[in-house]
PDB file of N, CA, C and O in Angstrom:
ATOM      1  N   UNK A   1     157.991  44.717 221.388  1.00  0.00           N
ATOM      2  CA  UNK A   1     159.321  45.276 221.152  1.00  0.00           C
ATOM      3  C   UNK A   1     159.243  46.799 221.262  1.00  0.00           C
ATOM      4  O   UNK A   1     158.249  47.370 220.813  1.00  0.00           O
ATOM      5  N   UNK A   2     159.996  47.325 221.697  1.00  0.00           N
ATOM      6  CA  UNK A   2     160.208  48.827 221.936  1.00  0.00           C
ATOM      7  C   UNK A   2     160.583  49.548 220.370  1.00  0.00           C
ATOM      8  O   UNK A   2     161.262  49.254 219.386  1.00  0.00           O
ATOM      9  N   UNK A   3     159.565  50.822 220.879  1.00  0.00           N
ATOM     10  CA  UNK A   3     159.946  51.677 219.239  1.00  0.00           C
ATOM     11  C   UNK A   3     161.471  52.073 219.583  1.00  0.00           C
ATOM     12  O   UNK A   3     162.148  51.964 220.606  1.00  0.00           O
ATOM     13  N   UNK A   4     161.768  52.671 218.058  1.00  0.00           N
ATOM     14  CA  UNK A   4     163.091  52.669 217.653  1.00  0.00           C
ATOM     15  C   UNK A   4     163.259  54.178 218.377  1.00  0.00           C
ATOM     16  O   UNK A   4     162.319  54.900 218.045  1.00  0.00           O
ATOM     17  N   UNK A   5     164.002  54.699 219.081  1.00  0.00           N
ATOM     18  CA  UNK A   5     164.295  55.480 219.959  1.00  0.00           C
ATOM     19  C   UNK A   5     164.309  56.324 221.286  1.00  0.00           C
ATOM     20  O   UNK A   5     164.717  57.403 221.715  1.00  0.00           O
ATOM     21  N   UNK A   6     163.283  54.643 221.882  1.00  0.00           N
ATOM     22  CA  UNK A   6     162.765  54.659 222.908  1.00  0.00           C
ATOM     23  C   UNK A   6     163.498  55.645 224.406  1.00  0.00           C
ATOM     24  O   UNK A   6     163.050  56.041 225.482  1.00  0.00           O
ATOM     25  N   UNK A   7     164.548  55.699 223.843  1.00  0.00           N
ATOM     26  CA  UNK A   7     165.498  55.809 224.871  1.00  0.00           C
ATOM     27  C   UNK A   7     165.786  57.538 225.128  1.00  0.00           C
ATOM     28  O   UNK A   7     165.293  58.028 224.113  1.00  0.00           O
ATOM     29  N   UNK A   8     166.314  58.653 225.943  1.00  0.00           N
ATOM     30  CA  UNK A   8     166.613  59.600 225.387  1.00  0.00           C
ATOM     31  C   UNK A   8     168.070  59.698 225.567  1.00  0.00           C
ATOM     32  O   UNK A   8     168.543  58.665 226.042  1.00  0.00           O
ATOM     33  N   UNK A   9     168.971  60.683 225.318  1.00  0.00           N
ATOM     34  CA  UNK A   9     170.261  60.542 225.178  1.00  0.00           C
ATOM     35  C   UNK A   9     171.280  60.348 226.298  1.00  0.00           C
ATOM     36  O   UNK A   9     172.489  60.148 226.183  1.00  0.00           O
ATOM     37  N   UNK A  10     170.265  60.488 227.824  1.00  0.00           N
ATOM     38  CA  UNK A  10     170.734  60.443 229.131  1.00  0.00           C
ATOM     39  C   UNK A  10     170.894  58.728 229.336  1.00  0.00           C
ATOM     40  O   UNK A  10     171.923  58.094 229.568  1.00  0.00           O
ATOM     41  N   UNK A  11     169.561  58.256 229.172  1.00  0.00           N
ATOM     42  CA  UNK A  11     169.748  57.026 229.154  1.00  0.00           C
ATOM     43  C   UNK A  11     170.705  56.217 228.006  1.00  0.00           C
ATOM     44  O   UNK A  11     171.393  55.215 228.199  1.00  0.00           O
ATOM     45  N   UNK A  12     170.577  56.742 227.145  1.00  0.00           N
ATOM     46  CA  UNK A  12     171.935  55.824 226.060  1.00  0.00           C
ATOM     47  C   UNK A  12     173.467  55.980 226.630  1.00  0.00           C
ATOM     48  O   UNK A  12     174.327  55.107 226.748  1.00  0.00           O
ATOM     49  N   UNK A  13     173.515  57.140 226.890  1.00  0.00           N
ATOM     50  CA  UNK A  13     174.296  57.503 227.906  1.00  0.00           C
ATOM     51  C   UNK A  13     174.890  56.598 228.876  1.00  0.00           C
ATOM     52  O   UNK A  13     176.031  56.218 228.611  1.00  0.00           O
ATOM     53  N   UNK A  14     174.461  56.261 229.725  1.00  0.00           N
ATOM     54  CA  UNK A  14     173.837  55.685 230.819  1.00  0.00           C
ATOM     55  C   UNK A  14     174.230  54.111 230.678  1.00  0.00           C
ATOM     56  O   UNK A  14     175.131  53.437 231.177  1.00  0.00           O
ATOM     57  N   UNK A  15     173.358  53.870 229.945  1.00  0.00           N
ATOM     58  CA  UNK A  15     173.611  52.530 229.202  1.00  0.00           C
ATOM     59  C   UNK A  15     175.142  52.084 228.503  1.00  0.00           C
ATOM     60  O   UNK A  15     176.001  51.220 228.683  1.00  0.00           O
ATOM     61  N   UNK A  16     174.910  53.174 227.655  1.00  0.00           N
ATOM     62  CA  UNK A  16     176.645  53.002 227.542  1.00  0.00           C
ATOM     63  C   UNK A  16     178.049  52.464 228.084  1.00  0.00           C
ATOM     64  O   UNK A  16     178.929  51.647 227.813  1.00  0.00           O
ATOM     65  N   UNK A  17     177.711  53.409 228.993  1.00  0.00           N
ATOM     66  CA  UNK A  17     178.546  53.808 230.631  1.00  0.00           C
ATOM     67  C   UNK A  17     178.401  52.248 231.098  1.00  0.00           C
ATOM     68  O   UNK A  17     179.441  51.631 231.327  1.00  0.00           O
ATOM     69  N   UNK A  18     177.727  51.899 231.177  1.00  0.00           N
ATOM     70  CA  UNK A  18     177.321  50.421 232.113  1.00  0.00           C
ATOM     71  C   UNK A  18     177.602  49.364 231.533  1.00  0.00           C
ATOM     72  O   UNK A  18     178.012  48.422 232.211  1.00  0.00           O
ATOM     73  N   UNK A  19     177.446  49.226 230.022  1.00  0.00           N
ATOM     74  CA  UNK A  19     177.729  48.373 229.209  1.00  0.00           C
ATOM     75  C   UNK A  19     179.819  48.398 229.239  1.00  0.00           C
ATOM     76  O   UNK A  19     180.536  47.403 229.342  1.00  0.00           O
ATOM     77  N   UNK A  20     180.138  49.420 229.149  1.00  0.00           N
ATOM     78  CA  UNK A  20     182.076  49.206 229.755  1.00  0.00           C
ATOM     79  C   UNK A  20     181.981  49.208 230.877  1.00  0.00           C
ATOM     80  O   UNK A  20     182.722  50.130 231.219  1.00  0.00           O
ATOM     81  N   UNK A  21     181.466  48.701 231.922  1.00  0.00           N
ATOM     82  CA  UNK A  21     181.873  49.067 232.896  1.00  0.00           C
ATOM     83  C   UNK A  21     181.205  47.955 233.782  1.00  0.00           C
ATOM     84  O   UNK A  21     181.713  47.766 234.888  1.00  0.00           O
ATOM     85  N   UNK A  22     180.099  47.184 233.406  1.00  0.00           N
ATOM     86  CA  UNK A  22     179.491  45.793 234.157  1.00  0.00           C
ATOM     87  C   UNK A  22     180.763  44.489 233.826  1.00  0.00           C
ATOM     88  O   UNK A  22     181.523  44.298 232.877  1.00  0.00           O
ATOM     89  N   UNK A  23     180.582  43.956 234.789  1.00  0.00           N
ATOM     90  CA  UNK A  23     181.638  42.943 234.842  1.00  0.00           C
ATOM     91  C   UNK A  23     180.949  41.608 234.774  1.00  0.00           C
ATOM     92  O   UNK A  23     181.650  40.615 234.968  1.00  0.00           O
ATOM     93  N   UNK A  24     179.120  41.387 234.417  1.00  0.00           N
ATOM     94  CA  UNK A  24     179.150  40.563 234.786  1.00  0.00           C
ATOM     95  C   UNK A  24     178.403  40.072 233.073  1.00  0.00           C
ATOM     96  O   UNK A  24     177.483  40.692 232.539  1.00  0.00           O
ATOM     97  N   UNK A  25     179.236  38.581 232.366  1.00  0.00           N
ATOM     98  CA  UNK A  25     178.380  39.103 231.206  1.00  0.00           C
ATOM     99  C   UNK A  25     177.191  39.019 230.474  1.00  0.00           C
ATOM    100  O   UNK A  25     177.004  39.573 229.391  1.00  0.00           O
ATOM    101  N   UNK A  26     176.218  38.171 231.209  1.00  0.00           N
ATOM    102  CA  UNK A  26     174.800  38.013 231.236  1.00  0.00           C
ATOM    103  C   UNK A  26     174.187  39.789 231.693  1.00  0.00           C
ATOM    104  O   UNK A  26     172.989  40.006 231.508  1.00  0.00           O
ATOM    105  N   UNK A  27     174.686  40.434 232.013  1.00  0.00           N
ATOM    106  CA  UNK A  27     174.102  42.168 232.305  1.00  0.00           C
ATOM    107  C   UNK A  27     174.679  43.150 230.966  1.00  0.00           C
ATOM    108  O   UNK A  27     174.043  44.126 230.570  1.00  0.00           O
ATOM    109  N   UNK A  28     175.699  42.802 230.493  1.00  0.00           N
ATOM    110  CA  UNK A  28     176.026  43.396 229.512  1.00  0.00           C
ATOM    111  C   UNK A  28     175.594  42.992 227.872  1.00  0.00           C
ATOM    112  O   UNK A  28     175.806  43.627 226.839  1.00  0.00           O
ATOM    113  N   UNK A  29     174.897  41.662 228.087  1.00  0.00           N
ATOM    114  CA  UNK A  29     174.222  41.083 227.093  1.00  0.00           C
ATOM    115  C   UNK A  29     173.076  42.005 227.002  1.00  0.00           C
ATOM    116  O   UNK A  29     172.972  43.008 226.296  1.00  0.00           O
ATOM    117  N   UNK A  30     172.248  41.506 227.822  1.00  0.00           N
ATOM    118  CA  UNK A  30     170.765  42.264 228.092  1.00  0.00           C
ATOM    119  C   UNK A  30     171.359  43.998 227.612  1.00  0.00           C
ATOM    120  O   UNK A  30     171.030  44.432 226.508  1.00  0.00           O
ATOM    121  N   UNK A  31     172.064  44.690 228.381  1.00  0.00           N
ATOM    122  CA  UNK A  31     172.024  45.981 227.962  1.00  0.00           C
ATOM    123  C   UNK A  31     172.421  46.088 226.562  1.00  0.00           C
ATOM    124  O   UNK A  31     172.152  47.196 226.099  1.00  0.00           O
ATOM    125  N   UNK A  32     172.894  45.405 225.866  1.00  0.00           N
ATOM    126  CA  UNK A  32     173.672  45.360 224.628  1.00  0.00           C
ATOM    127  C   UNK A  32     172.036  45.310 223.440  1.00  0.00           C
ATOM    128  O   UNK A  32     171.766  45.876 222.381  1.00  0.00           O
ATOM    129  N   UNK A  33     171.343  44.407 224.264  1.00  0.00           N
ATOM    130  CA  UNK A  33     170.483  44.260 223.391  1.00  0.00           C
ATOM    131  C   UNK A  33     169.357  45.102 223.538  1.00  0.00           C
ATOM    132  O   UNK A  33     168.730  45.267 222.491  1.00  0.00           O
ATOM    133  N   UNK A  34     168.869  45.752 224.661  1.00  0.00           N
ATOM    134  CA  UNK A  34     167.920  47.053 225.294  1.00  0.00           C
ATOM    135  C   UNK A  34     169.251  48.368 223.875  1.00  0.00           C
ATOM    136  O   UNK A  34     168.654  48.973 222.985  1.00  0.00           O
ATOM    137  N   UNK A  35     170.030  48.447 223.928  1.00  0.00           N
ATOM    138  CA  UNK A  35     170.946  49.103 222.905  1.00  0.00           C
ATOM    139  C   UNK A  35     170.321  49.271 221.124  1.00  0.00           C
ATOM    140  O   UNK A  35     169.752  50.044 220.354  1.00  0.00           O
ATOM    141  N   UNK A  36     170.935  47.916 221.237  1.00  0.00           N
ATOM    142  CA  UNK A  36     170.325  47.493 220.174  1.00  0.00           C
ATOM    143  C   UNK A  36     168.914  47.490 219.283  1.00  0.00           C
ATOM    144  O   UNK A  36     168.773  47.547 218.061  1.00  0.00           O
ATOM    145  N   UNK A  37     167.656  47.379 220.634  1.00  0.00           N
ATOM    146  CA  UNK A  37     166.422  47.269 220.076  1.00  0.00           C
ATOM    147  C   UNK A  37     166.387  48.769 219.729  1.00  0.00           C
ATOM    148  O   UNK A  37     165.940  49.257 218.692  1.00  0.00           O
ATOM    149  N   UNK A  38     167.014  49.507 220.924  1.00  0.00           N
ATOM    150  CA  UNK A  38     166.571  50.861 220.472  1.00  0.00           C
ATOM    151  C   UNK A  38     166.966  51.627 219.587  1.00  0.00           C
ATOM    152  O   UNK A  38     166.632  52.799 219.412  1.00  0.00           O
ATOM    153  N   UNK A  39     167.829  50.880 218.884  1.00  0.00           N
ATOM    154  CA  UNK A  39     168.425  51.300 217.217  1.00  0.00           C
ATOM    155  C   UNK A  39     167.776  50.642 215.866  1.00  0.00           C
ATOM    156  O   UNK A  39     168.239  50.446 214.742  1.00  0.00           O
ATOM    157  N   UNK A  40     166.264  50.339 216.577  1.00  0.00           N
ATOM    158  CA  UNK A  40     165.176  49.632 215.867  1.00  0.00           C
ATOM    159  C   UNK A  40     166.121  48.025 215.016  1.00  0.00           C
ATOM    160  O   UNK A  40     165.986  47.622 213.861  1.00  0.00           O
ATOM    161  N   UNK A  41     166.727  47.639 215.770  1.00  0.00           N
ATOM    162  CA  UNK A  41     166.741  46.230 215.365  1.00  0.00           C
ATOM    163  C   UNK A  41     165.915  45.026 215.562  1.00  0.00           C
ATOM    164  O   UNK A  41     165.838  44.504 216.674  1.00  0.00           O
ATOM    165  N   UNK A  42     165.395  44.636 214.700  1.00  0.00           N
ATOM    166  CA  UNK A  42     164.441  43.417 215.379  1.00  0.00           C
ATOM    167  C   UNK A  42     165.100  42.652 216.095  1.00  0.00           C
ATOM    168  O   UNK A  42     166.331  42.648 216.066  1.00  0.00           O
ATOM    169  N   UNK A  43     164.098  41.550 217.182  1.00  0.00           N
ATOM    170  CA  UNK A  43     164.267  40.692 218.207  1.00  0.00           C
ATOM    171  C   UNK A  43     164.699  39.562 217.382  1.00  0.00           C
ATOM    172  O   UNK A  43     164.653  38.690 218.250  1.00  0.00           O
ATOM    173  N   UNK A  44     165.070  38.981 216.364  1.00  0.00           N
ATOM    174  CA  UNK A  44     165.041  38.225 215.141  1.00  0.00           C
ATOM    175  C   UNK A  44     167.028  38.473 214.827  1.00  0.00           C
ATOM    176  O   UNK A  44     168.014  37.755 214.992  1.00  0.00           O
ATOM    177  N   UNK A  45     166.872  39.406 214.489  1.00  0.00           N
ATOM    178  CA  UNK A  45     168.017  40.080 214.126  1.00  0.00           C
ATOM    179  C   UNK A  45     169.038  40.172 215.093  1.00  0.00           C
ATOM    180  O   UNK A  45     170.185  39.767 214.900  1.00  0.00           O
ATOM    181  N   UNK A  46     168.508  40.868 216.470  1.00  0.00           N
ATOM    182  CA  UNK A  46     169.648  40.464 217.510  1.00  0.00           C
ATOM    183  C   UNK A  46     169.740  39.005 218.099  1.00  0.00           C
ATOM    184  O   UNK A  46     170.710  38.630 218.758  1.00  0.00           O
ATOM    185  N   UNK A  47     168.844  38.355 217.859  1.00  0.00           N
ATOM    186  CA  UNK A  47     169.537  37.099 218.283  1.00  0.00           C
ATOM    187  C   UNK A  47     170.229  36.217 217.424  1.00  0.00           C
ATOM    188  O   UNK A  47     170.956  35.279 217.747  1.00  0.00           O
ATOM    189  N   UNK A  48     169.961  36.570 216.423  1.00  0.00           N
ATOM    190  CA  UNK A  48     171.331  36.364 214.913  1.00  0.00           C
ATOM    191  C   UNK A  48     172.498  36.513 215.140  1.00  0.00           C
ATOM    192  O   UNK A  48     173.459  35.769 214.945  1.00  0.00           O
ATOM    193  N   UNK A  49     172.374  37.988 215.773  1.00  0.00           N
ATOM    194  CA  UNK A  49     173.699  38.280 215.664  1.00  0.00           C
ATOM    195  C   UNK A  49     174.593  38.068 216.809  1.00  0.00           C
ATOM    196  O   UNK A  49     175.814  37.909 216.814  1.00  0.00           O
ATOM    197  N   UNK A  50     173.752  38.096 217.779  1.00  0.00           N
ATOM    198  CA  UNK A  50     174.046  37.686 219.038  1.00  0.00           C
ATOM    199  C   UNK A  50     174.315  36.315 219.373  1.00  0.00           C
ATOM    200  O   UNK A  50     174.903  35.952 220.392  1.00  0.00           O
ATOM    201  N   UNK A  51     173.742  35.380 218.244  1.00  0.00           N
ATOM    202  CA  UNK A  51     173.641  33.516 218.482  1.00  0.00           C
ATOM    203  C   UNK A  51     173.243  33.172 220.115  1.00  0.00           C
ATOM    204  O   UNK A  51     173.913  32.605 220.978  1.00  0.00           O
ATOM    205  N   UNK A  52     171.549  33.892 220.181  1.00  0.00           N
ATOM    206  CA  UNK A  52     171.092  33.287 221.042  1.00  0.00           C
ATOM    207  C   UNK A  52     169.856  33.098 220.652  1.00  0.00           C
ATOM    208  O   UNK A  52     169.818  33.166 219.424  1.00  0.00           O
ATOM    209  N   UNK A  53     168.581  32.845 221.219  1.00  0.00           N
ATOM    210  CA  UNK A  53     167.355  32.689 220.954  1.00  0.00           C
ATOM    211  C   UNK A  53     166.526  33.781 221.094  1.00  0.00           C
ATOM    212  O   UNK A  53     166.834  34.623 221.938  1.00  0.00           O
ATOM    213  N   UNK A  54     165.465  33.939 220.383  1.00  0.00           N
ATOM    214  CA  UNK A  54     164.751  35.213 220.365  1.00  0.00           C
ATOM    215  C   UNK A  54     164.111  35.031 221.205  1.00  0.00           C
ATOM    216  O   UNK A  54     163.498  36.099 221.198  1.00  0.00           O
ATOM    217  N   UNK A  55     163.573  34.300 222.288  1.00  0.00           N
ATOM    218  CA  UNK A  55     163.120  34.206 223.814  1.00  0.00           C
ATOM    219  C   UNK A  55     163.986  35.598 224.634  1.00  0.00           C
ATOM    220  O   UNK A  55     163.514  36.642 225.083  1.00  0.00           O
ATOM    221  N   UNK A  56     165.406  35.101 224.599  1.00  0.00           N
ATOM    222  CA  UNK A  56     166.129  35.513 225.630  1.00  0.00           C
ATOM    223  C   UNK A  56     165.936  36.964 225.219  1.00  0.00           C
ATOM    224  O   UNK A  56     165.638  37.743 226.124  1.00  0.00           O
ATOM    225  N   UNK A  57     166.086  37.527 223.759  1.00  0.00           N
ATOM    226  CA  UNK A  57     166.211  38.737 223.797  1.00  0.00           C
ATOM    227  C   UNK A  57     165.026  39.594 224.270  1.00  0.00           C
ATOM    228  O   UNK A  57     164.904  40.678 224.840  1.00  0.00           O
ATOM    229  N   UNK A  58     164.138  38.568 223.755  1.00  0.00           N
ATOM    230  CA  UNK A  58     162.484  38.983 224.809  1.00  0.00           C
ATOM    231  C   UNK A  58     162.442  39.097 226.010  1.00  0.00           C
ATOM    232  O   UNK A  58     161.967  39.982 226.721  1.00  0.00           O
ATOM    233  N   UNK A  59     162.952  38.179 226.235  1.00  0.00           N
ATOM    234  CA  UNK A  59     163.833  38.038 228.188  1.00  0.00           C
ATOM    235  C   UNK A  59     163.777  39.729 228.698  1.00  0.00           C
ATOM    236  O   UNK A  59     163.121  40.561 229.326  1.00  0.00           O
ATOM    237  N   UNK A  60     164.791  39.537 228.036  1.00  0.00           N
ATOM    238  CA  UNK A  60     165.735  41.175 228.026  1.00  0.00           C
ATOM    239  C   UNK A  60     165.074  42.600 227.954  1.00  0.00           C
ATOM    240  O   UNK A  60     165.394  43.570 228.641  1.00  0.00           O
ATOM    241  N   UNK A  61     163.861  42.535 226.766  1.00  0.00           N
ATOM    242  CA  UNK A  61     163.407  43.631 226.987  1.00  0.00           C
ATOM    243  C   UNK A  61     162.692  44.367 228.396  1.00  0.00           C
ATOM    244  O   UNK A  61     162.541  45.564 228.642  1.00  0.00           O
ATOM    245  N   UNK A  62     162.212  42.797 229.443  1.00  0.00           N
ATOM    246  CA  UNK A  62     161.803  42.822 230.610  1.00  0.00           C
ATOM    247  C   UNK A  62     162.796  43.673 231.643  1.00  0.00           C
ATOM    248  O   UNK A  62     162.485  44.539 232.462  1.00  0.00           O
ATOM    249  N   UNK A  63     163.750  43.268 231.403  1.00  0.00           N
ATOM    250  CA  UNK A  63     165.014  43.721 231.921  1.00  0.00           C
ATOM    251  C   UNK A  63     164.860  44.966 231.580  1.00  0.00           C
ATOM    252  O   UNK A  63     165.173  45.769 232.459  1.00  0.00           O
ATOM    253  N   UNK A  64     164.450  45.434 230.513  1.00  0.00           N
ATOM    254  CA  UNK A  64     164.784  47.133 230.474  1.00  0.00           C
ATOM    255  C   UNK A  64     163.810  47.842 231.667  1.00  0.00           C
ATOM    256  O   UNK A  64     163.901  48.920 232.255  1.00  0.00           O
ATOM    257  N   UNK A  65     163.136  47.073 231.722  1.00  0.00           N
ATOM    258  CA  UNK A  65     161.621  48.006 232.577  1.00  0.00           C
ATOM    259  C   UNK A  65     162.750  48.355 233.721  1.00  0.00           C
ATOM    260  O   UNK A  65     163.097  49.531 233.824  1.00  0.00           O
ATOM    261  N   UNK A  66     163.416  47.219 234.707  1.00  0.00           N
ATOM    262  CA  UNK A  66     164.169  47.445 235.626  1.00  0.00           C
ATOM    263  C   UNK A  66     165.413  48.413 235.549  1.00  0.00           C
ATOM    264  O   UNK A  66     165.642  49.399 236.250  1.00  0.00           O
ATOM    265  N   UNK A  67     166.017  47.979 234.714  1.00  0.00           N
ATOM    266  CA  UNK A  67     167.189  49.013 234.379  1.00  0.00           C
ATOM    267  C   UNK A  67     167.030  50.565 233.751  1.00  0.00           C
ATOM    268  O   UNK A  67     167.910  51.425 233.783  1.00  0.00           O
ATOM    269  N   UNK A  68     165.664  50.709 233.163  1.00  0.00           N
ATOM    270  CA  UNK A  68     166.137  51.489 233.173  1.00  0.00           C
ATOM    271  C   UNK A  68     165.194  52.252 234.212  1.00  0.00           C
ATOM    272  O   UNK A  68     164.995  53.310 233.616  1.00  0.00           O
ATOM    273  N   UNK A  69     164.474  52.333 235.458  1.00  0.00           N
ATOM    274  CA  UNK A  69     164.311  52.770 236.450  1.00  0.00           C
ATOM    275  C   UNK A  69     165.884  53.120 237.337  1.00  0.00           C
ATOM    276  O   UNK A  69     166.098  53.934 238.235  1.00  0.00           O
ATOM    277  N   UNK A  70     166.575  52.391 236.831  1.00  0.00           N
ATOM    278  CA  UNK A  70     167.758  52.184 237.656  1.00  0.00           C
ATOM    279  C   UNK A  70     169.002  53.551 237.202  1.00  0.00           C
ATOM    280  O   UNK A  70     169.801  54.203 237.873  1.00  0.00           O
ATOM    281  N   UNK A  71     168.535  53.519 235.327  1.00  0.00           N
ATOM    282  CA  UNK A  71     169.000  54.779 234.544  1.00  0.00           C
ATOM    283  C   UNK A  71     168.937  56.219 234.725  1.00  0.00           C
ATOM    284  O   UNK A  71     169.730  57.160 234.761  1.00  0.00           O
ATOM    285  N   UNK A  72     167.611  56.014 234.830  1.00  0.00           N
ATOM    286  CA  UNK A  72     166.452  57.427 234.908  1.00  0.00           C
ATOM    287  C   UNK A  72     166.936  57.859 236.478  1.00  0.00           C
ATOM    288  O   UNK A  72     166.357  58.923 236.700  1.00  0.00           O
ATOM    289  N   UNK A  73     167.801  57.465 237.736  1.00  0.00           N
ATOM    290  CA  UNK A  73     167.856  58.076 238.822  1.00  0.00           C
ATOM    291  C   UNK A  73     169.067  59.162 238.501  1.00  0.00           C
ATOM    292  O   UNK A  73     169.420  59.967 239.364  1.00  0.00           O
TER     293      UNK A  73
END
């Protein structure tokens, strides 16, 4: 799991921005939860709150490697 402020303010930014603005909602999940971890929430906790499985949110952190290469341009 990613430390709690993994992110810097370009990328929250960023993320933000994408999270209103993706249309699709399996992409806005994942960013919601790359969000989330980085507000030091456990993988436990967002899938609580989220009512999915703590796999997927594990899923997801994979997803950050990609996105946020995709951030950082």
């Amino acid at each position: 799991m990613p430390a709690k402020n993994h992110l810097n303010p370009q990328q929250i930014e960023k993320l933000q921005q994408a999270l209103r603005e993706e249309k699709k909602a399996n992409i806005r999940e994942k960013i919601l939860i790359l969000l989330l971890l980085n507000d030091g929430k456990t993988q436990s906790k967002i899938a609580d709150f989220l009512g999915c499985s703590v796999n997927k949110v594990s899923g997801a952190s994979h997803f950050g490697k990609y996105i946020k290469l995709k951030v950082d341009r």
